[in-house]
Structures are given as structure tokens and as C-alpha cells.
HTML snippet that shows the backbone in 3Dmol.js (N, CA, C, O; Angstrom):
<script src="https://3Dmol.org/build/3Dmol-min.js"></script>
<div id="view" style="width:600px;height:400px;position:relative"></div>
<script>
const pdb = `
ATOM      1  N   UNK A   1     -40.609 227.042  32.351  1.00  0.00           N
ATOM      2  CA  UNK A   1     -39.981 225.750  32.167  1.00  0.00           C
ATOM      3  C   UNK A   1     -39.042 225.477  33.346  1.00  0.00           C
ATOM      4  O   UNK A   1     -38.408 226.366  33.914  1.00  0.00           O
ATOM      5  N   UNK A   2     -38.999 224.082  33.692  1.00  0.00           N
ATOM      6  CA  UNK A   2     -37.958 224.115  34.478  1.00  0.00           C
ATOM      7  C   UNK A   2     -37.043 222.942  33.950  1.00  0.00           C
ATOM      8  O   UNK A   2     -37.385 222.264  32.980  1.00  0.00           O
ATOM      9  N   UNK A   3     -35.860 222.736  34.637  1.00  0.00           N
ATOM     10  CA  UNK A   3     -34.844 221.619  34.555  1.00  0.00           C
ATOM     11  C   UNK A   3     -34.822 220.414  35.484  1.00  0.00           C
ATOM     12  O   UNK A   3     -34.997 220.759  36.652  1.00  0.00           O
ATOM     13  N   UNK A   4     -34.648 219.009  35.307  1.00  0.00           N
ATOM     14  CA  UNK A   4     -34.267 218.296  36.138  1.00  0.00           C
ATOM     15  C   UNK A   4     -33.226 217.745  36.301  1.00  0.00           C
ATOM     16  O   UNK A   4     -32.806 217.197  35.282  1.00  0.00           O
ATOM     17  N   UNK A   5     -32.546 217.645  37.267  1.00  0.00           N
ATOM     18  CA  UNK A   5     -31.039 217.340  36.847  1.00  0.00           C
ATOM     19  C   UNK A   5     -30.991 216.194  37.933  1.00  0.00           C
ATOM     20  O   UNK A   5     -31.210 216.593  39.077  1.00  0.00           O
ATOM     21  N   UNK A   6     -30.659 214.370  37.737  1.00  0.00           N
ATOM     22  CA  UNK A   6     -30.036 213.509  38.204  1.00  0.00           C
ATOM     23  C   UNK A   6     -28.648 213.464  38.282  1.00  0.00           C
ATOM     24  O   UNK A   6     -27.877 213.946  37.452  1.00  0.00           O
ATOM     25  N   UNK A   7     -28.266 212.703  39.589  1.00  0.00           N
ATOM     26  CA  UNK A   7     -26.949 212.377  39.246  1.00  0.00           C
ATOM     27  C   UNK A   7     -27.100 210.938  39.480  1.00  0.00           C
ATOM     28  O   UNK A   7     -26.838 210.482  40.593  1.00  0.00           O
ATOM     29  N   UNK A   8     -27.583 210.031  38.324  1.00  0.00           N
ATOM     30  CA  UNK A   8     -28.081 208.952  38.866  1.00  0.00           C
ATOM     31  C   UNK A   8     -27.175 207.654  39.133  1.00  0.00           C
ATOM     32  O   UNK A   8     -27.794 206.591  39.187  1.00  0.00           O
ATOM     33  N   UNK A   9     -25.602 207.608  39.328  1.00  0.00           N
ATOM     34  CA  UNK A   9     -25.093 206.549  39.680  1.00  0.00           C
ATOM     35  C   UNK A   9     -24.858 206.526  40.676  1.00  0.00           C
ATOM     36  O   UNK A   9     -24.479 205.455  41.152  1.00  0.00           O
ATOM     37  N   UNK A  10     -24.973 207.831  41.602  1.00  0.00           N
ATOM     38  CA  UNK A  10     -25.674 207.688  43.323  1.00  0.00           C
ATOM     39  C   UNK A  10     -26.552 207.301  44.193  1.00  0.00           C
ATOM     40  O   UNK A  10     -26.473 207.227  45.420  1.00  0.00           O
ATOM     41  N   UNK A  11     -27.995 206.887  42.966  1.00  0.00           N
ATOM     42  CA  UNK A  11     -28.915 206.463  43.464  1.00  0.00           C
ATOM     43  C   UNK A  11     -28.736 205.308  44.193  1.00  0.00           C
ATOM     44  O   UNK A  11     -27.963 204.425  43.821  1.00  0.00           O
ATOM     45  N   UNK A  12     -29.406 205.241  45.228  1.00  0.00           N
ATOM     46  CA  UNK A  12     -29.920 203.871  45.664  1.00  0.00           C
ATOM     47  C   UNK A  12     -30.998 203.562  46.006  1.00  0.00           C
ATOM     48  O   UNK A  12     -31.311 202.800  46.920  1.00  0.00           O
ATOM     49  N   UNK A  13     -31.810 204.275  45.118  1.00  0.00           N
ATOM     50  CA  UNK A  13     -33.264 203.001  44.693  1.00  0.00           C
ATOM     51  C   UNK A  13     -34.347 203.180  45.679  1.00  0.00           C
ATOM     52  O   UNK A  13     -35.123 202.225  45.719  1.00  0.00           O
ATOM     53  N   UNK A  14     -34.577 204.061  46.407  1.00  0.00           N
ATOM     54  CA  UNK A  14     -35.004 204.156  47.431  1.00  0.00           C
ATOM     55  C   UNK A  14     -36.951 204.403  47.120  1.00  0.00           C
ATOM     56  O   UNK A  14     -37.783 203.999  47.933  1.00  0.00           O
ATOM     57  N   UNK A  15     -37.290 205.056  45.933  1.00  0.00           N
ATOM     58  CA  UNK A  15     -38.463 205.439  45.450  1.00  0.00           C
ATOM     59  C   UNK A  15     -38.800 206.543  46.069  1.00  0.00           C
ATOM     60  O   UNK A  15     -39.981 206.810  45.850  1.00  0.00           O
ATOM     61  N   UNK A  16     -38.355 207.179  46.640  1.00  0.00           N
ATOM     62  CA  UNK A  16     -38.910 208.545  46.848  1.00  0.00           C
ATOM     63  C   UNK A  16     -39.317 209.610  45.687  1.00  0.00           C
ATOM     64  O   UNK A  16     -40.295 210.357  45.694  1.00  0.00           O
ATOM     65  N   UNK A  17     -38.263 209.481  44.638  1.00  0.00           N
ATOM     66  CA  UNK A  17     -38.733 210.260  43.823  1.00  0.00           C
ATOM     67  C   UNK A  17     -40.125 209.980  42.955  1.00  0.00           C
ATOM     68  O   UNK A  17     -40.856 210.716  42.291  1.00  0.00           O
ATOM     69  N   UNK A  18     -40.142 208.396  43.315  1.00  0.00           N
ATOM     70  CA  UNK A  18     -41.114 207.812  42.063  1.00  0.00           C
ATOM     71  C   UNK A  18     -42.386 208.013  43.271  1.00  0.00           C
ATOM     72  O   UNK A  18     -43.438 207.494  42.896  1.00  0.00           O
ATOM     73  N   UNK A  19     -42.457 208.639  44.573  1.00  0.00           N
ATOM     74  CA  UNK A  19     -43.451 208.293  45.183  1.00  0.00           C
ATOM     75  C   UNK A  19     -44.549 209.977  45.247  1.00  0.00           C
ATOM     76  O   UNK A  19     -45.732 210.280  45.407  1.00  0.00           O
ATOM     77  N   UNK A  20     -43.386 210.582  45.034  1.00  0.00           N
ATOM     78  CA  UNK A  20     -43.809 212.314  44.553  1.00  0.00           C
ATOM     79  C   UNK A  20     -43.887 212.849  43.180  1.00  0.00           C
ATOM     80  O   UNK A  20     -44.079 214.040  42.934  1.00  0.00           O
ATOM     81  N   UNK A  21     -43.713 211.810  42.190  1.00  0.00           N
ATOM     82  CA  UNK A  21     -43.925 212.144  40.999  1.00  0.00           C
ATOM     83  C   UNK A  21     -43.787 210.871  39.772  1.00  0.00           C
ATOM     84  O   UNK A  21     -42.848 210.753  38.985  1.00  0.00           O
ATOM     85  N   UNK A  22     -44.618 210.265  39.839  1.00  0.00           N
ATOM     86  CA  UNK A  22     -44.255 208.660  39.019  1.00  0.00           C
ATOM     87  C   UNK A  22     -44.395 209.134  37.713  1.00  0.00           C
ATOM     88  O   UNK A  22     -43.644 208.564  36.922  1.00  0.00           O
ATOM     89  N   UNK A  23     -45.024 209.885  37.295  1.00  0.00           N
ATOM     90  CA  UNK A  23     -45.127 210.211  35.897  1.00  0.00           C
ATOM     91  C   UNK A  23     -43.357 210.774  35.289  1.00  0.00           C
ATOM     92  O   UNK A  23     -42.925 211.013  34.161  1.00  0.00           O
ATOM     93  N   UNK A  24     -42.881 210.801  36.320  1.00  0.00           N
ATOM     94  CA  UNK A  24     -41.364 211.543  35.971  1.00  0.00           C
ATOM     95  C   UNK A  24     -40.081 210.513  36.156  1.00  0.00           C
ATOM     96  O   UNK A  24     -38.987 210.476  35.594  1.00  0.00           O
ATOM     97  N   UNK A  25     -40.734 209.625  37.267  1.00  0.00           N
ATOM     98  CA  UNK A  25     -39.814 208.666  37.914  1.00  0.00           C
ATOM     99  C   UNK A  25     -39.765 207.002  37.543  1.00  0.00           C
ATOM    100  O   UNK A  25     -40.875 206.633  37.159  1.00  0.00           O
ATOM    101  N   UNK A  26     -39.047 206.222  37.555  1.00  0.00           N
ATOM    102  CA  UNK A  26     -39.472 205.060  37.720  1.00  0.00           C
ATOM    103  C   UNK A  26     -38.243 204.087  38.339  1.00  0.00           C
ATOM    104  O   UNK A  26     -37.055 204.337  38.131  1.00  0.00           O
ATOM    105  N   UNK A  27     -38.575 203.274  38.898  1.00  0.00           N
ATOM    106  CA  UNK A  27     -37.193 202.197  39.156  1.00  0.00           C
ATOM    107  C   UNK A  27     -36.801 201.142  38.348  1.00  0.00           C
ATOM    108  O   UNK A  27     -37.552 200.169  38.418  1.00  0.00           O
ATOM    109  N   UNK A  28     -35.660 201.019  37.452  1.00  0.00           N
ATOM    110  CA  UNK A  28     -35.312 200.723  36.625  1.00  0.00           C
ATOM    111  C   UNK A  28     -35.382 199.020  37.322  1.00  0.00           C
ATOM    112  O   UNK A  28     -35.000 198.740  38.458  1.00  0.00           O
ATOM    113  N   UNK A  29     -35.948 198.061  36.350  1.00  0.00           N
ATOM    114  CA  UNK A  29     -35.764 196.524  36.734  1.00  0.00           C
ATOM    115  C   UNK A  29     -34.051 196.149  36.434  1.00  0.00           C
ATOM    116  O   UNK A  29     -33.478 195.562  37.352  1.00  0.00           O
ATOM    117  N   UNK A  30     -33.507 196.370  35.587  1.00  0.00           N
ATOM    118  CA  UNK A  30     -32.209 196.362  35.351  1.00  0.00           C
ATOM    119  C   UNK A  30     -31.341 196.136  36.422  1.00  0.00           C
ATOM    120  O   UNK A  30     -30.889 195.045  36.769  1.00  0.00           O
ATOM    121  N   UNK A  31     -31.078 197.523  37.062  1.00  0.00           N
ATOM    122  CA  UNK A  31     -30.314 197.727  38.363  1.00  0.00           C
ATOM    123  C   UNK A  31     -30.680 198.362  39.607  1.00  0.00           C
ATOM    124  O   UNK A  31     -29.881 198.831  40.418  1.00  0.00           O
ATOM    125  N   UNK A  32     -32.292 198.345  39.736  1.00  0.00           N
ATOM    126  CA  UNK A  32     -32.619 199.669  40.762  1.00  0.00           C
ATOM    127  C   UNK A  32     -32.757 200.435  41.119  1.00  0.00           C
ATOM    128  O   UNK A  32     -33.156 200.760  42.238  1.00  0.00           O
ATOM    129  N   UNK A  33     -32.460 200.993  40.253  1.00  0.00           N
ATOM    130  CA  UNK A  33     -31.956 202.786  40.210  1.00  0.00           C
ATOM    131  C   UNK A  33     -33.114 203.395  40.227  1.00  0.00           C
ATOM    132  O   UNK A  33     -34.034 202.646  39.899  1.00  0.00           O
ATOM    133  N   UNK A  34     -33.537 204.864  40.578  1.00  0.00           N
ATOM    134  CA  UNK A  34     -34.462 205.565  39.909  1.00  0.00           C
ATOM    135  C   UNK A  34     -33.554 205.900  38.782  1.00  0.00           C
ATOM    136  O   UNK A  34     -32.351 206.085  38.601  1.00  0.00           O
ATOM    137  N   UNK A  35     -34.852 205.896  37.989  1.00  0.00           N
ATOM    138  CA  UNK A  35     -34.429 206.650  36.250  1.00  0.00           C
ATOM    139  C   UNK A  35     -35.245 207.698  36.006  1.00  0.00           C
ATOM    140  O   UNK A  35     -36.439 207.462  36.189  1.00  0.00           O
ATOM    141  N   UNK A  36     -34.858 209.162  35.525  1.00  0.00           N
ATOM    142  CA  UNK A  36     -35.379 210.153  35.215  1.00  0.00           C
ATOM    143  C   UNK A  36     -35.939 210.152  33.960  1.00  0.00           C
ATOM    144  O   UNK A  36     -35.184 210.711  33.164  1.00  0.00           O
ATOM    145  N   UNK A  37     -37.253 209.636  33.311  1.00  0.00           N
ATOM    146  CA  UNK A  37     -38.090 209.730  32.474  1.00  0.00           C
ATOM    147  C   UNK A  37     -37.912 210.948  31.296  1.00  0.00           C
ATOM    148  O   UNK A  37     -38.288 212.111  31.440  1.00  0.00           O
ATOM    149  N   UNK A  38     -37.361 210.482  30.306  1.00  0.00           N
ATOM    150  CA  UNK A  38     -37.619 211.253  29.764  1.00  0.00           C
ATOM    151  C   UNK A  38     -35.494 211.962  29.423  1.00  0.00           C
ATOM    152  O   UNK A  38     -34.949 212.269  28.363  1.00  0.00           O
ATOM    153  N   UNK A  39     -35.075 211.955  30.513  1.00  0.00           N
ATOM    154  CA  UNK A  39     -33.883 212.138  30.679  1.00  0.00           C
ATOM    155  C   UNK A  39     -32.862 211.691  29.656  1.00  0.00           C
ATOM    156  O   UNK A  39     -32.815 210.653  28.996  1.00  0.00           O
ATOM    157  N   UNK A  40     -31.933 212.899  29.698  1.00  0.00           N
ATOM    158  CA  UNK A  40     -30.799 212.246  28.467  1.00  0.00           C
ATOM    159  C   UNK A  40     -29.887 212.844  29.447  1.00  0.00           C
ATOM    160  O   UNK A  40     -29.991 213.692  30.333  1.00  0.00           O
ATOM    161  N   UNK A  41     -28.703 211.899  28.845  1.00  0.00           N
ATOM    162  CA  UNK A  41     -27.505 211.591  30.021  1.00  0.00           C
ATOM    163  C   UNK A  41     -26.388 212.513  29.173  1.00  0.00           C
ATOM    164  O   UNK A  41     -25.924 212.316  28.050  1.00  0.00           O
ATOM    165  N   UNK A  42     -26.088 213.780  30.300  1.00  0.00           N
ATOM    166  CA  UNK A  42     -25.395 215.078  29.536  1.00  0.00           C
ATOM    167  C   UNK A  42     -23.649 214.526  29.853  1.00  0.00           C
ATOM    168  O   UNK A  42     -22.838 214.178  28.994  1.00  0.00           O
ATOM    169  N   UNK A  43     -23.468 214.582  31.140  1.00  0.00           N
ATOM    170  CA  UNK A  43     -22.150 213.749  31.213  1.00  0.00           C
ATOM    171  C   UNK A  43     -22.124 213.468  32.016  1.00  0.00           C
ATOM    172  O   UNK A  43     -22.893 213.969  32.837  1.00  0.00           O
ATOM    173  N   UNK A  44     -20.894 212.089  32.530  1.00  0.00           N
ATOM    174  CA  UNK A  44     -20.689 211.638  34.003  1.00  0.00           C
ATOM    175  C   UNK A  44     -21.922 210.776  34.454  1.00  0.00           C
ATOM    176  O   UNK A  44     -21.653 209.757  35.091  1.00  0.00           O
ATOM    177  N   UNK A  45     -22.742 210.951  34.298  1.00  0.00           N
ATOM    178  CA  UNK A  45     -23.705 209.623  34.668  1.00  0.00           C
ATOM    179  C   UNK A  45     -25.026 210.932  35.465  1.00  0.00           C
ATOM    180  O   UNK A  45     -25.888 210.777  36.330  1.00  0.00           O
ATOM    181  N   UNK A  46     -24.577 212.206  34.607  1.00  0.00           N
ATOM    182  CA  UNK A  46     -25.793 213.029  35.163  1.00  0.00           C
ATOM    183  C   UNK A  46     -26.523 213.039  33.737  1.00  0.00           C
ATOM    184  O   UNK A  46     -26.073 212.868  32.603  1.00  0.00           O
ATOM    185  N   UNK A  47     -28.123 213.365  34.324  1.00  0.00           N
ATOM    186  CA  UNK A  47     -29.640 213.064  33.141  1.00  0.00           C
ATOM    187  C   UNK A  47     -30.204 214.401  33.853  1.00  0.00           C
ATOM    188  O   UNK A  47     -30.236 214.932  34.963  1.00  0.00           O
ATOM    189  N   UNK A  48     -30.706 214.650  32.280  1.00  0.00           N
ATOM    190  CA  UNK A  48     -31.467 216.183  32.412  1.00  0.00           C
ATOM    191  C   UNK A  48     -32.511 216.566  31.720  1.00  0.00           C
ATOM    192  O   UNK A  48     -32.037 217.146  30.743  1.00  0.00           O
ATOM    193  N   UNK A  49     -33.584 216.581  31.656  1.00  0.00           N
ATOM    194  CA  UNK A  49     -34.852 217.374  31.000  1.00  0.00           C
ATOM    195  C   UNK A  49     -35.288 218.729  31.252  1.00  0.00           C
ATOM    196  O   UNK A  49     -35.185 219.227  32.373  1.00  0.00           O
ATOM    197  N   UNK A  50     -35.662 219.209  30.482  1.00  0.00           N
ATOM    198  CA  UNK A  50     -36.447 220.170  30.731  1.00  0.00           C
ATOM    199  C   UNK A  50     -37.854 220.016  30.538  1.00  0.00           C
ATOM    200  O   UNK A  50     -38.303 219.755  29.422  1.00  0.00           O
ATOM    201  N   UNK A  51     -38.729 220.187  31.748  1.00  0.00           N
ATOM    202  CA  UNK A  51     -40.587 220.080  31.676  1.00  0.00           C
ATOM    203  C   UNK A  51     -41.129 220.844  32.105  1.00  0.00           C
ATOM    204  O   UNK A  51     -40.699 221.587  32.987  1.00  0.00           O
ATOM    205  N   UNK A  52     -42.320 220.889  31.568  1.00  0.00           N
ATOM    206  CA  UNK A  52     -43.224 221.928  31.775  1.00  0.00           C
ATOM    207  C   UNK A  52     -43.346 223.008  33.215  1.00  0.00           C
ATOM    208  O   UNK A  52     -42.463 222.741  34.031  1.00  0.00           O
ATOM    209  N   UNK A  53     -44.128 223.976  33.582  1.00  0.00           N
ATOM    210  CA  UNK A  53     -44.205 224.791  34.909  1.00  0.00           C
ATOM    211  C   UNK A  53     -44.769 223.615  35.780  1.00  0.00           C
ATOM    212  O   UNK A  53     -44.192 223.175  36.774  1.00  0.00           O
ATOM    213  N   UNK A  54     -46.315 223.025  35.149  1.00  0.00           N
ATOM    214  CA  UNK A  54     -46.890 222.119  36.072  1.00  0.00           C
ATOM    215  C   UNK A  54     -46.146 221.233  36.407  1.00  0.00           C
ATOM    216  O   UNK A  54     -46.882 220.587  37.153  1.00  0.00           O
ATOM    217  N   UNK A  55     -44.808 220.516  36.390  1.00  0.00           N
ATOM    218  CA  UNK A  55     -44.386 219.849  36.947  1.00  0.00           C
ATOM    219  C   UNK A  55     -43.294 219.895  38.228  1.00  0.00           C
ATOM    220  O   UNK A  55     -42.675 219.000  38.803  1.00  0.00           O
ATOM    221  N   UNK A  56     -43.353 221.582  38.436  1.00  0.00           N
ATOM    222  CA  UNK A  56     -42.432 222.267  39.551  1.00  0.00           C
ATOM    223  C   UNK A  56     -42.399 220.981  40.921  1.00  0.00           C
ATOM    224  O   UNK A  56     -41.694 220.059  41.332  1.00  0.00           O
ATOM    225  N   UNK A  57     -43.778 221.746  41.246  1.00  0.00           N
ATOM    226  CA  UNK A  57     -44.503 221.269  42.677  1.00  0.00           C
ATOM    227  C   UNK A  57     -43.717 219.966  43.235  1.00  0.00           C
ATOM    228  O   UNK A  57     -42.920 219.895  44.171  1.00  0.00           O
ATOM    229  N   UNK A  58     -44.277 218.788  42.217  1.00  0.00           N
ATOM    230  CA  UNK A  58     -44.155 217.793  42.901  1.00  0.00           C
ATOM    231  C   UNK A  58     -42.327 217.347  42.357  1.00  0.00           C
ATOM    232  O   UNK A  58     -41.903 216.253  42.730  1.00  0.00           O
ATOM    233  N   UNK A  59     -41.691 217.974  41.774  1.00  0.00           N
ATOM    234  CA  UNK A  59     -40.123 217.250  41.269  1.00  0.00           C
ATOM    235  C   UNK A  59     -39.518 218.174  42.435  1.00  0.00           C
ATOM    236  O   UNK A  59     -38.370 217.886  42.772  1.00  0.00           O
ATOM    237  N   UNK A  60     -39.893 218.821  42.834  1.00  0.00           N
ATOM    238  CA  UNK A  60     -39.333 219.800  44.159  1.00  0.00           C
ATOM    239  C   UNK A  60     -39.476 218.621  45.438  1.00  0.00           C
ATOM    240  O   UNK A  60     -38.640 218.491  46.332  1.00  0.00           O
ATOM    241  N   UNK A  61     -40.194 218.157  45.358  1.00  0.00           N
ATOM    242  CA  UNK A  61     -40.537 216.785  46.704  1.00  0.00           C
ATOM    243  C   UNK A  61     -39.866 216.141  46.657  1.00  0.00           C
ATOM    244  O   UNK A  61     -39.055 215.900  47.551  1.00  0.00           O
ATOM    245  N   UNK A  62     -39.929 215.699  45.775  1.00  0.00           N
ATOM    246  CA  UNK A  62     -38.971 214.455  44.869  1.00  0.00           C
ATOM    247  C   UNK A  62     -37.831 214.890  45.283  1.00  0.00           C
ATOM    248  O   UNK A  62     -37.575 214.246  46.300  1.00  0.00           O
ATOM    249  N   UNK A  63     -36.758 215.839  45.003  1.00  0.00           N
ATOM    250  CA  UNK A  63     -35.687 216.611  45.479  1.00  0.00           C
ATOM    251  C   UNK A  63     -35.026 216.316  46.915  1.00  0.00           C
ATOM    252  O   UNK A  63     -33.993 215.941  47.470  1.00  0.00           O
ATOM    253  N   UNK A  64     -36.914 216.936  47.217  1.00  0.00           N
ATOM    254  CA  UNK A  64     -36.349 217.251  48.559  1.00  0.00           C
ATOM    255  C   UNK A  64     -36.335 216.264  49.177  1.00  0.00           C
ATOM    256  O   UNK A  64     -35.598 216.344  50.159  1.00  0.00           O
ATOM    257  N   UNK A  65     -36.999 215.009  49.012  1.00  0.00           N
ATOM    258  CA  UNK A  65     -37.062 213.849  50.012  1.00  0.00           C
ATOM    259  C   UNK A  65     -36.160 212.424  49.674  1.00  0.00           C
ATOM    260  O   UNK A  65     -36.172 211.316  50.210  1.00  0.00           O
ATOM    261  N   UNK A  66     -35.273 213.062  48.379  1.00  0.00           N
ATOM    262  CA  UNK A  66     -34.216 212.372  48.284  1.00  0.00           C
ATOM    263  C   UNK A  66     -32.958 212.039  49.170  1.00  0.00           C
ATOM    264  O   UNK A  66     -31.997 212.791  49.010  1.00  0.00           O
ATOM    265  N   UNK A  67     -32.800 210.785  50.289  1.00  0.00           N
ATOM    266  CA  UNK A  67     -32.262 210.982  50.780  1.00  0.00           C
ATOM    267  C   UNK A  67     -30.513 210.859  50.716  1.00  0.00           C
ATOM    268  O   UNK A  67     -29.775 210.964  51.696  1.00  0.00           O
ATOM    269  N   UNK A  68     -30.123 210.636  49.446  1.00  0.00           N
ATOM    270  CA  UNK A  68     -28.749 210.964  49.091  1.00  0.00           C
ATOM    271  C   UNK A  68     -28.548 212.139  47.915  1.00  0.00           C
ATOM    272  O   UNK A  68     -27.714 212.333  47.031  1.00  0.00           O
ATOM    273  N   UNK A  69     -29.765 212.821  48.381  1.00  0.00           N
ATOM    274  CA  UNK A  69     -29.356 214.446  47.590  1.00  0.00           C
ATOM    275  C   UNK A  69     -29.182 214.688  46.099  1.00  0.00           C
ATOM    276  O   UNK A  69     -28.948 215.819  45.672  1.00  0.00           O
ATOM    277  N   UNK A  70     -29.299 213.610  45.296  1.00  0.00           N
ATOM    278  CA  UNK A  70     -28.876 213.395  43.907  1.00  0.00           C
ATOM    279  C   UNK A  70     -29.749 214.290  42.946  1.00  0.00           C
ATOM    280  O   UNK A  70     -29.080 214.753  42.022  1.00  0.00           O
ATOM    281  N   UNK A  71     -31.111 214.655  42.939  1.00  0.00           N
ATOM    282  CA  UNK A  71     -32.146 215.485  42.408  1.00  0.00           C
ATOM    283  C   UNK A  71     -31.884 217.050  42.433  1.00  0.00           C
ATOM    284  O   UNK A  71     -32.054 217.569  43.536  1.00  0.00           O
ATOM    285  N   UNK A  72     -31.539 217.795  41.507  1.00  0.00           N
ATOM    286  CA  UNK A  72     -31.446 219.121  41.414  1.00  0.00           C
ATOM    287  C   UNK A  72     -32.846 219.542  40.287  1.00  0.00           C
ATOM    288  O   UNK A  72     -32.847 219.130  39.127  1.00  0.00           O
ATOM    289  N   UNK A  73     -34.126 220.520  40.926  1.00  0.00           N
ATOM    290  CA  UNK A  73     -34.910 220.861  40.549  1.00  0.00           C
ATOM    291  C   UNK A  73     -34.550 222.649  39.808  1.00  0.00           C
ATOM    292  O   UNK A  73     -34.029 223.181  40.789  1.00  0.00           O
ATOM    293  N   UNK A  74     -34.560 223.471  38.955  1.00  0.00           N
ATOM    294  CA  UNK A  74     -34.299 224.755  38.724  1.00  0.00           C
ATOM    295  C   UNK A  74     -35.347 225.039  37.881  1.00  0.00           C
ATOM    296  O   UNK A  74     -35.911 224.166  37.222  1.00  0.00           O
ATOM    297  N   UNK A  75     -35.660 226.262  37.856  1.00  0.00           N
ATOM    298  CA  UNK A  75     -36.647 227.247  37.208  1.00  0.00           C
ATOM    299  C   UNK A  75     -35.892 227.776  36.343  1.00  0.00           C
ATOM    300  O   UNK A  75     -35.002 228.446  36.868  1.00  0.00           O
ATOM    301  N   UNK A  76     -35.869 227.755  35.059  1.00  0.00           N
ATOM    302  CA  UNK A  76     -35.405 227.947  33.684  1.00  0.00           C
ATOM    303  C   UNK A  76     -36.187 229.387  33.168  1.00  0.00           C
ATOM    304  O   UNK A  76     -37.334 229.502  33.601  1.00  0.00           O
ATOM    305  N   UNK A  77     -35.585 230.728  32.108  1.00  0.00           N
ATOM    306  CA  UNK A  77     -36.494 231.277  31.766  1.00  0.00           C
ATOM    307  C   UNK A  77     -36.789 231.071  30.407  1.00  0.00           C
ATOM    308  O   UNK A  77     -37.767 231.617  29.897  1.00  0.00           O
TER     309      UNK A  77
END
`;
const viewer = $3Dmol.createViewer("view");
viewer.addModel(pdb, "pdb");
viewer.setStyle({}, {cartoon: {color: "spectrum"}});
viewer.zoomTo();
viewer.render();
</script>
């Protein structure tokens, strides 16, 4: 299992995450934002799931090609 951890009132909307993993990602019509699917908002305006192994790969991209750093990917046991 792993974790996803947003800090999503940093976002700015950029779609990177939604472009390495849309099934996880989406840009909210509201305000722009990416929104973490699935995500519940633990505190402070950070969102967290835990999903499956198969979804390592590509939320690691997502991460990494975030360019204000907000995406924390971890391997859970």
C-alpha cells in the first residue's frame, strides 16, 4: 500500500499531476486546484489516501513533476 499526501492550498493548477495519473487527479472547476481523488483532508489544507501497490509508478511522476513540490508519495507496510 502506499500513501498520498497533498498539500493542496499550494497548488497552482498546473495539471501535472492529472497528466501522470488522471485516475487519481483532477482540476477542480471551482478554483483550479488539483484535487486528490479520493482524498480526505487530515489537517491544514493537507489530503491523504492510501492506494493500492499498482498505483506507485505513476503518483511518483506526479510528485515528481510537480512544480511547487506539494505531492508526497510513501510506501506504507
Amino acid at each position: 500500500m502506499i500513501r498520498i499526501i497533498q498539500q493542496r492550498e499550494k497548488c497552482i493548477g498546473c495539471n501535472a499531476c492529472v497528466e501522470a495519473a488522471d485516475y487519481r487527479w483532477r482540476i477542480s472547476k471551482k478554483d483550479g486546484r488539483c484535487t486528490l481523488v479520493g482524498g480526505v483532508e487530515k489537517r491544514g489544507g493537507f489530503y491523504s489516501i492510501i492506494v493500492p501497490d499498482h498505483e506507485l509508478e505513476d503518483n511518483l511522476l506526479a510528485a515528481k513533476n510537480c512544480p511547487v513540490n506539494i505531492i508526497k508519495v510513501e510506501k506504507i507496510k
